[in-house]
GUNU-703436 format. One record per atom (N, C-alpha, C): residue number from 1; atom name; residue in three letters; x, z, y negated. Coordinates in steps of 0.05 Angstrom, whole numbers. Atoms other than C-alpha are relative to their C-alpha. Layout:
REM residues N
<kolmi NUM tinu CA bamar ALA c1 X c3 Z c2 Y>
...
END
This chain:
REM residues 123
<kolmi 1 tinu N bamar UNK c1 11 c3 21 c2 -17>
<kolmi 1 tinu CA bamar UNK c1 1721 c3 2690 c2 2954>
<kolmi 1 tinu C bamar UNK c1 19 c3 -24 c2 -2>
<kolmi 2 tinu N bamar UNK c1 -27 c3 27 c2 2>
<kolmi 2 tinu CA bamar UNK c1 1776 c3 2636 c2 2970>
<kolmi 2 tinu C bamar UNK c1 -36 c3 -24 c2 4>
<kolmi 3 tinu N bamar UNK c1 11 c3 28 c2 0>
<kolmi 3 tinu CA bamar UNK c1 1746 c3 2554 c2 2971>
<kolmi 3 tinu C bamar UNK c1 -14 c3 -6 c2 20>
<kolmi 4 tinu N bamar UNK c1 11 c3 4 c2 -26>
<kolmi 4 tinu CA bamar UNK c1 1731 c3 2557 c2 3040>
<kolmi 4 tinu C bamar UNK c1 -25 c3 15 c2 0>
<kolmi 5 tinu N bamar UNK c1 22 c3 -27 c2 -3>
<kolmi 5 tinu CA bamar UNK c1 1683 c3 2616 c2 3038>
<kolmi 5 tinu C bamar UNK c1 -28 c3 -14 c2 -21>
<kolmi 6 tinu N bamar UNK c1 15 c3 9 c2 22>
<kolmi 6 tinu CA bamar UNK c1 1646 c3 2575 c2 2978>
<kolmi 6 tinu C bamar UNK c1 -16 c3 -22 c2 19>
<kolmi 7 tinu N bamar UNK c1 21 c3 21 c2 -11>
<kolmi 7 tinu CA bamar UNK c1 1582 c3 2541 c2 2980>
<kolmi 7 tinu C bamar UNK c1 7 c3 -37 c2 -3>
<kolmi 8 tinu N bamar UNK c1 -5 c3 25 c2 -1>
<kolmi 8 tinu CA bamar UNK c1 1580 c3 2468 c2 2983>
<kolmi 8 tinu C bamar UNK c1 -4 c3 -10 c2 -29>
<kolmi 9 tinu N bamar UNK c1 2 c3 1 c2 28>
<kolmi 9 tinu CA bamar UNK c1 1560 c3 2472 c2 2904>
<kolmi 9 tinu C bamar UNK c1 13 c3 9 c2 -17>
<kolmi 10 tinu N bamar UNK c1 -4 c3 -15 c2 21>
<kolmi 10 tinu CA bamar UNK c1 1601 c3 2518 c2 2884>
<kolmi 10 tinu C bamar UNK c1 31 c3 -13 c2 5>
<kolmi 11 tinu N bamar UNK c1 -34 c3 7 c2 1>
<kolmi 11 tinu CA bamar UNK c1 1670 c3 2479 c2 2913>
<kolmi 11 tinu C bamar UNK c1 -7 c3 -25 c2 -21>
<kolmi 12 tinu N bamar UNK c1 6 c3 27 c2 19>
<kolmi 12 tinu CA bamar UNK c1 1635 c3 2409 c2 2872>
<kolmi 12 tinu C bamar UNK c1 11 c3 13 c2 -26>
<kolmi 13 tinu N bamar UNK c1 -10 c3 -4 c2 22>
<kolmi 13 tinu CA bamar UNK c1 1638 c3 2455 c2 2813>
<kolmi 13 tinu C bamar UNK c1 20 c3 11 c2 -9>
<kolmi 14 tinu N bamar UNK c1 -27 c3 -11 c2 -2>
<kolmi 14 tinu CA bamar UNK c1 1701 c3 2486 c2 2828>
<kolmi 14 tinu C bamar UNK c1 21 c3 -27 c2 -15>
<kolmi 15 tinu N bamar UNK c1 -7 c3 23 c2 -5>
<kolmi 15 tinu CA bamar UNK c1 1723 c3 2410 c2 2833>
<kolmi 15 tinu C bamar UNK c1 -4 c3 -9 c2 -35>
<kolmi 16 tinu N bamar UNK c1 5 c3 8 c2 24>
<kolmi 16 tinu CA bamar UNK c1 1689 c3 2394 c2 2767>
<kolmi 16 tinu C bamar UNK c1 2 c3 22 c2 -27>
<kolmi 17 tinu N bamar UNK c1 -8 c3 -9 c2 13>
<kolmi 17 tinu CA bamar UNK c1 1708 c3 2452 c2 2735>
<kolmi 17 tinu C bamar UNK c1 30 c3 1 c2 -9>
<kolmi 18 tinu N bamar UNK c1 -27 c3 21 c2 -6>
<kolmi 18 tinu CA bamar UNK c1 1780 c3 2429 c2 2746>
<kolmi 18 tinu C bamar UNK c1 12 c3 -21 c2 -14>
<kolmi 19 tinu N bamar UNK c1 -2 c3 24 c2 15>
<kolmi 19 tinu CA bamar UNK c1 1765 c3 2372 c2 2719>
<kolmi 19 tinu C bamar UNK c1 -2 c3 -5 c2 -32>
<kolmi 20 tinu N bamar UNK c1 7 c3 2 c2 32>
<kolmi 20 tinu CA bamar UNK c1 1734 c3 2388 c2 2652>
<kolmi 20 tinu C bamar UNK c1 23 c3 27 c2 -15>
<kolmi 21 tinu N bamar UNK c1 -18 c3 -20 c2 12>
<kolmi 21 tinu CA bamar UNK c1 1792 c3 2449 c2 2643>
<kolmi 21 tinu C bamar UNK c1 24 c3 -21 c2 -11>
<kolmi 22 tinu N bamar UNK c1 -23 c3 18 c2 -2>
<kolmi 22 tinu CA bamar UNK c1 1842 c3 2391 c2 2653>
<kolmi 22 tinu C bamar UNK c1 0 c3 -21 c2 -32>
<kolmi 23 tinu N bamar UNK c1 4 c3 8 c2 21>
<kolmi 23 tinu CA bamar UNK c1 1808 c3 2350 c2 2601>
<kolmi 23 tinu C bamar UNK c1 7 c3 10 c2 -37>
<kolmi 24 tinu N bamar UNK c1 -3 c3 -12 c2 31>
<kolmi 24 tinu CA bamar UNK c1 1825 c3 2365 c2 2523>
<kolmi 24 tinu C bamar UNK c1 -32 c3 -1 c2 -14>
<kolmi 25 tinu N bamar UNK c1 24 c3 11 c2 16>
<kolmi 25 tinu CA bamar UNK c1 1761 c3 2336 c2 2497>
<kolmi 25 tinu C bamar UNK c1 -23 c3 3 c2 13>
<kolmi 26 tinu N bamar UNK c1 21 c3 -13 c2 -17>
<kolmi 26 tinu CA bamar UNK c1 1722 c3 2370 c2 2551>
<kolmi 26 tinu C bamar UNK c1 -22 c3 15 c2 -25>
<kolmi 27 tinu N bamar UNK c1 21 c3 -14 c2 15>
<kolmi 27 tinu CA bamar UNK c1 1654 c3 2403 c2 2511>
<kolmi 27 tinu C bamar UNK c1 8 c3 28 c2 8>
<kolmi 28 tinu N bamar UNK c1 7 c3 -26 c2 -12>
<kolmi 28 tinu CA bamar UNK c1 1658 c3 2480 c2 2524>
<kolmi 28 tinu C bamar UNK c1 -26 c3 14 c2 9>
<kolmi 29 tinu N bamar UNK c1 12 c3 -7 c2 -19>
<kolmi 29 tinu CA bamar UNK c1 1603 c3 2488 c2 2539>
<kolmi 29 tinu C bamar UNK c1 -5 c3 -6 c2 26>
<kolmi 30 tinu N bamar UNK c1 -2 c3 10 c2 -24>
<kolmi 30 tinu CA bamar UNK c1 1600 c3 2447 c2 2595>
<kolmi 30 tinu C bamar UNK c1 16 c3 7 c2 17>
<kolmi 31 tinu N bamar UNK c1 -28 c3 -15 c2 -10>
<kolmi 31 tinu CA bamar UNK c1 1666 c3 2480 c2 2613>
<kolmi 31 tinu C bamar UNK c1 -17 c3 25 c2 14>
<kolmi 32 tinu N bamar UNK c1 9 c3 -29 c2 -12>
<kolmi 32 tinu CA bamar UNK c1 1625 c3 2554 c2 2617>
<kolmi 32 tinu C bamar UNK c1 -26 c3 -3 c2 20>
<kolmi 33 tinu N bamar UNK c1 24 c3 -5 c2 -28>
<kolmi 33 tinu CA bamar UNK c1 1565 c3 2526 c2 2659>
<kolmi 33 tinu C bamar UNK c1 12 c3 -8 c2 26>
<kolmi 34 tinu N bamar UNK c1 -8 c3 2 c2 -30>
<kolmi 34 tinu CA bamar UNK c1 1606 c3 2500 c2 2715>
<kolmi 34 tinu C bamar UNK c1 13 c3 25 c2 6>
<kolmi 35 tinu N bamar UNK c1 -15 c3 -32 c2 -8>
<kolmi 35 tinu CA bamar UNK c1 1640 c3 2572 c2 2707>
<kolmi 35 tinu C bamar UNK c1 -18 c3 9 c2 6>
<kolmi 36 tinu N bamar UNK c1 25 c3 -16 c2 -16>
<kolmi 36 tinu CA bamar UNK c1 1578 c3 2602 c2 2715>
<kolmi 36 tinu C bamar UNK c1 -13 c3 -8 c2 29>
<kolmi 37 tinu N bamar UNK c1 7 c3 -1 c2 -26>
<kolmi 37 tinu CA bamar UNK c1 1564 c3 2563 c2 2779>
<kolmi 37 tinu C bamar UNK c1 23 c3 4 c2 26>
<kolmi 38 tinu N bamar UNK c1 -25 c3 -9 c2 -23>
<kolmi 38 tinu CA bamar UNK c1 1636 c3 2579 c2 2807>
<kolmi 38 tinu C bamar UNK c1 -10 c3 27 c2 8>
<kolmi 39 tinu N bamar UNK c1 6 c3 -26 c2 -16>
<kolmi 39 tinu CA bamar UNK c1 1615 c3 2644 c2 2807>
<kolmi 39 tinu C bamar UNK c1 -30 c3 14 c2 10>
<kolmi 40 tinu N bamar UNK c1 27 c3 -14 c2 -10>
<kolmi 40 tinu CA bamar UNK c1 1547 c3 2649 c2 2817>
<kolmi 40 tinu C bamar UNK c1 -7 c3 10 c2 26>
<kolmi 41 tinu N bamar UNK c1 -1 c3 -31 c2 -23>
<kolmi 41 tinu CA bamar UNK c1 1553 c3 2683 c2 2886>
<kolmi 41 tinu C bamar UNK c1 5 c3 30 c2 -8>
<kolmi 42 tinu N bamar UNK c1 -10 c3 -28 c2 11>
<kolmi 42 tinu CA bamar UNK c1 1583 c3 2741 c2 2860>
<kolmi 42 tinu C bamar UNK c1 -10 c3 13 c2 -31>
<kolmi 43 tinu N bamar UNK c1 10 c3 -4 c2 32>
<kolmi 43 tinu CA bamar UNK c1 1537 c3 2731 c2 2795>
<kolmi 43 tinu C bamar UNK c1 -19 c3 18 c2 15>
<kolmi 44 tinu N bamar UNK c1 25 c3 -4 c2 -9>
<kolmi 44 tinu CA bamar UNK c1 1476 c3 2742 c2 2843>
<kolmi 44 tinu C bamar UNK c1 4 c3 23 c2 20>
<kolmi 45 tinu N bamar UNK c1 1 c3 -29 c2 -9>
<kolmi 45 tinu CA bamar UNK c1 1511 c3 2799 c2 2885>
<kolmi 45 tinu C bamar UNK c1 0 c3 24 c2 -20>
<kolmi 46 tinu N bamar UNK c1 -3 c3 -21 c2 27>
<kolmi 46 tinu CA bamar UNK c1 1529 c3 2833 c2 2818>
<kolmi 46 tinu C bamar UNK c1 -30 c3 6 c2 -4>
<kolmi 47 tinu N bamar UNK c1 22 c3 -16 c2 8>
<kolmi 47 tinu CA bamar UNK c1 1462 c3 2835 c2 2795>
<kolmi 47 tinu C bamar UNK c1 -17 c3 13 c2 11>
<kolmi 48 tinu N bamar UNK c1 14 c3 -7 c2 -22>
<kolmi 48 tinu CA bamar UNK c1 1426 c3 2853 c2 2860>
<kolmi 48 tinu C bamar UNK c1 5 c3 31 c2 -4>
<kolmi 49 tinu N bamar UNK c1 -14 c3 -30 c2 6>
<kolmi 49 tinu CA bamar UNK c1 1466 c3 2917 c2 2856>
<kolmi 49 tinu C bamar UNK c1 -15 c3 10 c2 -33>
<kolmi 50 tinu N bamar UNK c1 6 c3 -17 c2 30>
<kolmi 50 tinu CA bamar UNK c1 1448 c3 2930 c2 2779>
<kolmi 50 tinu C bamar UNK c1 -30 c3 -9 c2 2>
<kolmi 51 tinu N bamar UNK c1 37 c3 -8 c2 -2>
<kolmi 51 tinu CA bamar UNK c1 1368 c3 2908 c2 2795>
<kolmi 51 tinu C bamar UNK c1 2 c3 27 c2 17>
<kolmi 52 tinu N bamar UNK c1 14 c3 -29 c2 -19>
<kolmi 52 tinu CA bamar UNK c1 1370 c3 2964 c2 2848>
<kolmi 52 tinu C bamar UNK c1 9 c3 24 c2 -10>
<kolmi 53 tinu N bamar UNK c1 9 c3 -15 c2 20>
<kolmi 53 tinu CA bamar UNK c1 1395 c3 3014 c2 2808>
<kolmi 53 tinu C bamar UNK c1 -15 c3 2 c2 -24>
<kolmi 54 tinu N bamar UNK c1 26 c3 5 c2 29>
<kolmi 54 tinu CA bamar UNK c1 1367 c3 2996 c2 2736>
<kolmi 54 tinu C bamar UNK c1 -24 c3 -11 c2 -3>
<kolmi 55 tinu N bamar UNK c1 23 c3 14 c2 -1>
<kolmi 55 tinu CA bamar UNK c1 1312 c3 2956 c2 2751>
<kolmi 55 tinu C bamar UNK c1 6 c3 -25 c2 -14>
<kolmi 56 tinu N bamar UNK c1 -4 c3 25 c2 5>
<kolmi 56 tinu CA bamar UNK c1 1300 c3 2886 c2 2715>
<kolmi 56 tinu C bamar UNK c1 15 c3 10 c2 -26>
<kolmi 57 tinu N bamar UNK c1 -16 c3 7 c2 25>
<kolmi 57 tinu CA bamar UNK c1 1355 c3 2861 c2 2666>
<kolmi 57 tinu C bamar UNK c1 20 c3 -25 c2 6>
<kolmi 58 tinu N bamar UNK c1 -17 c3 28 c2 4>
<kolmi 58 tinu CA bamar UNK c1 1409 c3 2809 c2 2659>
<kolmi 58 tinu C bamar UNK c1 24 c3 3 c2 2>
<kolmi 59 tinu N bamar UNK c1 -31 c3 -8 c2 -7>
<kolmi 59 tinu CA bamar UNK c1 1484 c3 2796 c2 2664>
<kolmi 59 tinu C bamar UNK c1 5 c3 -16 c2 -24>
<kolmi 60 tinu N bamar UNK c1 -20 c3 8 c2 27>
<kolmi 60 tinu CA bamar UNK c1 1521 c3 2784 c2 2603>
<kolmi 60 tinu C bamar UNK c1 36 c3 -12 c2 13>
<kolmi 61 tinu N bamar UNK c1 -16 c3 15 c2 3>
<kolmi 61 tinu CA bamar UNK c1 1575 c3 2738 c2 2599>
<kolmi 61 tinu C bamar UNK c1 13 c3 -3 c2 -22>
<kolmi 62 tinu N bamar UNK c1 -5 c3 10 c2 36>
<kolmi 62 tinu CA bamar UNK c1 1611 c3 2738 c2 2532>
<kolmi 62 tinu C bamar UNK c1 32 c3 -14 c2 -1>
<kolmi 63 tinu N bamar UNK c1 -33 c3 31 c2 0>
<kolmi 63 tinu CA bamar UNK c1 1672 c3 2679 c2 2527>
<kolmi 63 tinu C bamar UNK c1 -1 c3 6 c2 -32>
<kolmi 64 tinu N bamar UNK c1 -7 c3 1 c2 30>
<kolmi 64 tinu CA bamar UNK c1 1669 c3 2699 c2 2452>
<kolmi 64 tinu C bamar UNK c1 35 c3 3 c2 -2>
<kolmi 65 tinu N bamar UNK c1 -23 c3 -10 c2 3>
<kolmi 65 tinu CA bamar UNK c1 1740 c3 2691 c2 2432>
<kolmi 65 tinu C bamar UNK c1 26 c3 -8 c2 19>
<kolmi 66 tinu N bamar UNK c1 -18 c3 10 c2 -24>
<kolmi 66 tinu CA bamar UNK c1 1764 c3 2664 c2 2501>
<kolmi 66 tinu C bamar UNK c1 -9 c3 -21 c2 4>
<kolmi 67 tinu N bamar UNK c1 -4 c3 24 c2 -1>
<kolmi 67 tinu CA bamar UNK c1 1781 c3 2592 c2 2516>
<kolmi 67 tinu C bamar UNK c1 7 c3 -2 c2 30>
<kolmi 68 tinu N bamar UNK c1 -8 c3 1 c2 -30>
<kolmi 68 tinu CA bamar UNK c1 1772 c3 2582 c2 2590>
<kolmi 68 tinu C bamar UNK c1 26 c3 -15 c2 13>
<kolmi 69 tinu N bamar UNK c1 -30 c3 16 c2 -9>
<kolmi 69 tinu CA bamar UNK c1 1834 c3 2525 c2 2592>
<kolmi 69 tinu C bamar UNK c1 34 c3 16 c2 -7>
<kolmi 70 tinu N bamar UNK c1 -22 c3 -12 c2 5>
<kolmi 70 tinu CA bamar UNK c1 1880 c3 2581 c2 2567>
<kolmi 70 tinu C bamar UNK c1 8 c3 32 c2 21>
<kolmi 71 tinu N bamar UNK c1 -1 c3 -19 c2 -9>
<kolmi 71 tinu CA bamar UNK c1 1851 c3 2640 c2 2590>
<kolmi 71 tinu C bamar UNK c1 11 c3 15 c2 39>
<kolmi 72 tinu N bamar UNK c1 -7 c3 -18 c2 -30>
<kolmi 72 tinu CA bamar UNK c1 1881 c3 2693 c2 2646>
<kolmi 72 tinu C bamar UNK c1 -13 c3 20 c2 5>
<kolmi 73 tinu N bamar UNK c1 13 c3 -30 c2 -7>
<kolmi 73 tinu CA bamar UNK c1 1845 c3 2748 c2 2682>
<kolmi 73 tinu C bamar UNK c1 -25 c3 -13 c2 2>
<kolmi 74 tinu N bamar UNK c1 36 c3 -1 c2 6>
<kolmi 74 tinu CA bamar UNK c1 1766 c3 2760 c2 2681>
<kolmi 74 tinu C bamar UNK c1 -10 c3 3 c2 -20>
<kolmi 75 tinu N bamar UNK c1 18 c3 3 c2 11>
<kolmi 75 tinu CA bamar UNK c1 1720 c3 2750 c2 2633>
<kolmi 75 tinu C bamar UNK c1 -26 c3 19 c2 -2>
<kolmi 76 tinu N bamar UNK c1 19 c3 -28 c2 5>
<kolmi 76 tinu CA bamar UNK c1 1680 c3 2806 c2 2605>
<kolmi 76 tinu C bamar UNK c1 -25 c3 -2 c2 14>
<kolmi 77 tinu N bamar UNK c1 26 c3 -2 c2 -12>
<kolmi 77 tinu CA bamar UNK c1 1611 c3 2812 c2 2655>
<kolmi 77 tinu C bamar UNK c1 -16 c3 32 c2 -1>
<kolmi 78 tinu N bamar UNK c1 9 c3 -31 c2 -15>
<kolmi 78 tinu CA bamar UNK c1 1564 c3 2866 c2 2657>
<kolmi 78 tinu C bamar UNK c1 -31 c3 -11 c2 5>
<kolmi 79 tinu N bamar UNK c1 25 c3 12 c2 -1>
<kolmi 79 tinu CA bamar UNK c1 1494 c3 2874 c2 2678>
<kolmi 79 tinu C bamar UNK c1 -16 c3 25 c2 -29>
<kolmi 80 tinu N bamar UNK c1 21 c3 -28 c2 14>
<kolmi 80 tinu CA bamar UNK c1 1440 c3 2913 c2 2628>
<kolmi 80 tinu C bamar UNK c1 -33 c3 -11 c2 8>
<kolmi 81 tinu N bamar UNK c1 27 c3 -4 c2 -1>
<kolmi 81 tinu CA bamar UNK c1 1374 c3 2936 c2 2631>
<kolmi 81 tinu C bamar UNK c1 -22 c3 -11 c2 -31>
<kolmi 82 tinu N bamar UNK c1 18 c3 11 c2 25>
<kolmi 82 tinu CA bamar UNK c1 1324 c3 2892 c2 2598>
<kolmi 82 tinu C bamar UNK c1 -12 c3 17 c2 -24>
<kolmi 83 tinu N bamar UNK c1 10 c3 -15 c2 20>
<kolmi 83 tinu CA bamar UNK c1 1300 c3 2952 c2 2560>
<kolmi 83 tinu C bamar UNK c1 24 c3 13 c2 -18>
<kolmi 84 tinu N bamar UNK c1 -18 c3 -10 c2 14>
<kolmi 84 tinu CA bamar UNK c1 1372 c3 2956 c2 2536>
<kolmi 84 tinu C bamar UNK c1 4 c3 -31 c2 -16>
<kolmi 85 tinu N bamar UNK c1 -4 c3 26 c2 20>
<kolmi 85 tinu CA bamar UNK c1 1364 c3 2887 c2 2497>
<kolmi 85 tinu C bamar UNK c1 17 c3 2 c2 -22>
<kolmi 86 tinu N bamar UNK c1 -14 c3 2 c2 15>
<kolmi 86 tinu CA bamar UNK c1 1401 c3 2867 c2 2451>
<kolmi 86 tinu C bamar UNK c1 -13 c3 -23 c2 -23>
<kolmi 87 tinu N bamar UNK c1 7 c3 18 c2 25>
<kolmi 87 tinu CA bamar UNK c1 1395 c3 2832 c2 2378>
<kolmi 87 tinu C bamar UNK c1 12 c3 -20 c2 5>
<kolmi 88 tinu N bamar UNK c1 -16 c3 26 c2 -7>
<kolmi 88 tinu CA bamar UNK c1 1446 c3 2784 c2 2402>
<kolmi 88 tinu C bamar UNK c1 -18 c3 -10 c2 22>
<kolmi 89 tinu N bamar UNK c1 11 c3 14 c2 -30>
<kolmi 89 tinu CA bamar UNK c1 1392 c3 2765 c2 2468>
<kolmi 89 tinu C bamar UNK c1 -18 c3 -31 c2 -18>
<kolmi 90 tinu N bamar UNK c1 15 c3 18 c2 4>
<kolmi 90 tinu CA bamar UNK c1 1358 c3 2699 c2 2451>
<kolmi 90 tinu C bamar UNK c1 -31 c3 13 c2 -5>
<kolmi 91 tinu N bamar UNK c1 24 c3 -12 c2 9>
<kolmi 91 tinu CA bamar UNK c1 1290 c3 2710 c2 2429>
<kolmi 91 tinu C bamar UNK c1 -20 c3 -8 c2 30>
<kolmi 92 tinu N bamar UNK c1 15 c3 9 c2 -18>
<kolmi 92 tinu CA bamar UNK c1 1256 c3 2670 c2 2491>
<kolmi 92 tinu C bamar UNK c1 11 c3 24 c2 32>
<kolmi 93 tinu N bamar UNK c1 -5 c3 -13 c2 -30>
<kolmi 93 tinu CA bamar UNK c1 1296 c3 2716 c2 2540>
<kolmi 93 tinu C bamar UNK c1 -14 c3 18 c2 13>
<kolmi 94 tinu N bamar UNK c1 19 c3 -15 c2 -10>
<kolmi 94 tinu CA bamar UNK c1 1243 c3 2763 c2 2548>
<kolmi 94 tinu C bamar UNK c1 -29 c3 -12 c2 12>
<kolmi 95 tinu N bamar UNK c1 18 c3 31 c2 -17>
<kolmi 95 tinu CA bamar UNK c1 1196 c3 2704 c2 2570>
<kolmi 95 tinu C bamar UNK c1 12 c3 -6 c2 26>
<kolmi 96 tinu N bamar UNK c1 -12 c3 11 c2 -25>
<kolmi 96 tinu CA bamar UNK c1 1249 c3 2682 c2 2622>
<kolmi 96 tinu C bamar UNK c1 3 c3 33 c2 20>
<kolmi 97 tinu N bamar UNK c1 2 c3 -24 c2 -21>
<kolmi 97 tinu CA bamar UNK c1 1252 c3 2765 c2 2645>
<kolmi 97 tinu C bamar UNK c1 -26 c3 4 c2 13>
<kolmi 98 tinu N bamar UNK c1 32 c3 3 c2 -16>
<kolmi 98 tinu CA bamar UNK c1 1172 c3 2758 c2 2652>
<kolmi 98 tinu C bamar UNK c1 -4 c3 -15 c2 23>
<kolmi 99 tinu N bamar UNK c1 -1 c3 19 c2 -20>
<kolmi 99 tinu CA bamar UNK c1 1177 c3 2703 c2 2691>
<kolmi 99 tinu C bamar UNK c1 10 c3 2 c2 28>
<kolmi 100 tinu N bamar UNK c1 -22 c3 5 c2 -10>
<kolmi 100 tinu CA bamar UNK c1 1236 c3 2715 c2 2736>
<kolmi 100 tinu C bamar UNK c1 -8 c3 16 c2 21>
<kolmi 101 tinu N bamar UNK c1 -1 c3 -17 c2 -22>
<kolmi 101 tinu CA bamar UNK c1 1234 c3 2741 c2 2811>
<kolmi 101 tinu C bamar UNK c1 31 c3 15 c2 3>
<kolmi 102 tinu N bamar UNK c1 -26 c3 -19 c2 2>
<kolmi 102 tinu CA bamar UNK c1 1290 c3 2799 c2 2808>
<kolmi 102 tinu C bamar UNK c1 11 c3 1 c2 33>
<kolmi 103 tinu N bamar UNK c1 -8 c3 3 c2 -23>
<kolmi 103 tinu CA bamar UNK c1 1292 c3 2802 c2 2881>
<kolmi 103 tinu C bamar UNK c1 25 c3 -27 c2 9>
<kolmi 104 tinu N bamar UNK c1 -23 c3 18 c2 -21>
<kolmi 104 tinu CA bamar UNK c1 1318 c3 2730 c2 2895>
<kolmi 104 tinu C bamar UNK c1 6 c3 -17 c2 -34>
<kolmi 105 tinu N bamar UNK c1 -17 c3 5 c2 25>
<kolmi 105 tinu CA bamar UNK c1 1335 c3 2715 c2 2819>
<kolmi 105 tinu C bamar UNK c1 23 c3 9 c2 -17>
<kolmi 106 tinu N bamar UNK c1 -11 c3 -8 c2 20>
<kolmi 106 tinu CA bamar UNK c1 1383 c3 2726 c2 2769>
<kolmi 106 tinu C bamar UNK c1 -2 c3 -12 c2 -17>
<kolmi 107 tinu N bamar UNK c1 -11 c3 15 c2 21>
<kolmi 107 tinu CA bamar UNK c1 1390 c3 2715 c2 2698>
<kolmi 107 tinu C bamar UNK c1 18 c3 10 c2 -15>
<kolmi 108 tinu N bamar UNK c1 -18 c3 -1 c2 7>
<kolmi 108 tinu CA bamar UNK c1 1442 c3 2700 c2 2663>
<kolmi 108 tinu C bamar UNK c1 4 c3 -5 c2 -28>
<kolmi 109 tinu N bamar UNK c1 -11 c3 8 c2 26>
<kolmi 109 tinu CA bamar UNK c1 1474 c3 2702 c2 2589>
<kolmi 109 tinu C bamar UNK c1 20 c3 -9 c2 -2>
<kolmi 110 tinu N bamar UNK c1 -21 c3 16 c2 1>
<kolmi 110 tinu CA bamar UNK c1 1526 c3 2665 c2 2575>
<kolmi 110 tinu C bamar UNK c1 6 c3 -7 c2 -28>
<kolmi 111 tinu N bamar UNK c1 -13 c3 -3 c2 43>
<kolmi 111 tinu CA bamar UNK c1 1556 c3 2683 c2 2492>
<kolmi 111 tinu C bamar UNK c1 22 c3 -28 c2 7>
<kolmi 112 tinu N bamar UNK c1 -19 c3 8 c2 7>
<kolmi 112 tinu CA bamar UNK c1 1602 c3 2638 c2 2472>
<kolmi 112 tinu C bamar UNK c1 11 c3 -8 c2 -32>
<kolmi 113 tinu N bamar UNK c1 -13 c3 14 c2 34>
<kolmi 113 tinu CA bamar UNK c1 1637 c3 2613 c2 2399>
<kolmi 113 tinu C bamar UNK c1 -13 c3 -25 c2 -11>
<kolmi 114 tinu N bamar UNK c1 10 c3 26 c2 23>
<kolmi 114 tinu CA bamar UNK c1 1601 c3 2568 c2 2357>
<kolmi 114 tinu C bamar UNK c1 -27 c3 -13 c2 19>
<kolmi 115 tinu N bamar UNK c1 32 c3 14 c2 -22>
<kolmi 115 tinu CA bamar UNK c1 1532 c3 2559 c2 2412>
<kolmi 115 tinu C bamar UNK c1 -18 c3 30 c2 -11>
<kolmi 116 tinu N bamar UNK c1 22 c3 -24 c2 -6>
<kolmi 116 tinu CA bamar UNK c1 1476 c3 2602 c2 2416>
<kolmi 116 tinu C bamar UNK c1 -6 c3 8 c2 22>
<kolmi 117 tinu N bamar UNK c1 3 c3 5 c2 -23>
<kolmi 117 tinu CA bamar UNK c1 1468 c3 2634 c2 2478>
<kolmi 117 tinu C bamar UNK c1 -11 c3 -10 c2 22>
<kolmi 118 tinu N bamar UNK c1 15 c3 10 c2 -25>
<kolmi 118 tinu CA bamar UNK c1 1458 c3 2602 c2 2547>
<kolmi 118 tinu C bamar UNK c1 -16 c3 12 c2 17>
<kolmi 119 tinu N bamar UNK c1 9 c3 -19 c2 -12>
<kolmi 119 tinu CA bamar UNK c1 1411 c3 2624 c2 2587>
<kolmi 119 tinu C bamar UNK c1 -2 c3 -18 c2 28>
<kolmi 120 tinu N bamar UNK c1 -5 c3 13 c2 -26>
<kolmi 120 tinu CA bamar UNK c1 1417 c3 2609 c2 2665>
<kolmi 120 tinu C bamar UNK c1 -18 c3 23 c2 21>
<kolmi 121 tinu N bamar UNK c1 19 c3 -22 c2 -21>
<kolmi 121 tinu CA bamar UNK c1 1364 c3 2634 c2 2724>
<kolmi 121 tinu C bamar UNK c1 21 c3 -16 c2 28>
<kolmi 122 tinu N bamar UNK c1 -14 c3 12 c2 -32>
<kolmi 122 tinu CA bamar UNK c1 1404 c3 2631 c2 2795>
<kolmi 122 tinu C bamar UNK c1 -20 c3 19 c2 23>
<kolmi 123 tinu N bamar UNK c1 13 c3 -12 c2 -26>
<kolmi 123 tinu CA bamar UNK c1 1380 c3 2642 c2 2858>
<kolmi 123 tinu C bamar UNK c1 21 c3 6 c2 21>
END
């Protein structure tokens, strides 16, 4: 998806993701949630596809190890099936899978180094 093709939120965070890569003293995490809304089009086609095969689950994100102001390539994503949980899932995440409309939701994990995971619902 080039800049043009992007939503009107997702070029801001394009913009401000830019901004906080540029920064040294940027937070990281703050760094991986505007990453997560660069891509959240392609977060929410990804999972669409893995609700309609697997049924409800989540998309993992794991930045363990990778430093977004360095890093090249993609960033490990997959989706799993909530009944493929994990000991690493937050304990509340099965609260936010109760909750969550699969149709026009996703949620999201988001690992990273020295946090506990984020958890993010997109529409």
């Amino acid at each position: 998806m080039s800049e043009e093709q992007m939503q009107p939120y997702q070029q801001e965070a394009m913009l401000r993701l830019r901004a906080l890569l540029a920064d040294p003293a940027s937070d990281p995490i703050e760094i991986a949630a505007s990453y997560v809304t660069v891509l959240s089009e392609h977060l929410v086609q990804f999972a669409r596809q893995g609700y309609r095969r697997d049924g409800v689950g989540v998309i993992e994100i794991d930045l363990r190890g990778i430093d977004l102001r360095t890093a090249t390539g993609t960033a490990p994503i997959a989706y799993y099936p909530a009944d493929a949980g994990s000991d690493e899932w937050p304990v509340n995440v099965e609260e936010v899978l109760a909750s969550y409309n699969p149709p026009n939701e996703v949620v999201v994990l988001l690992f990273q180094d020295q946090s506990e995971p984020q958890i993010f619902v997109l529409e």
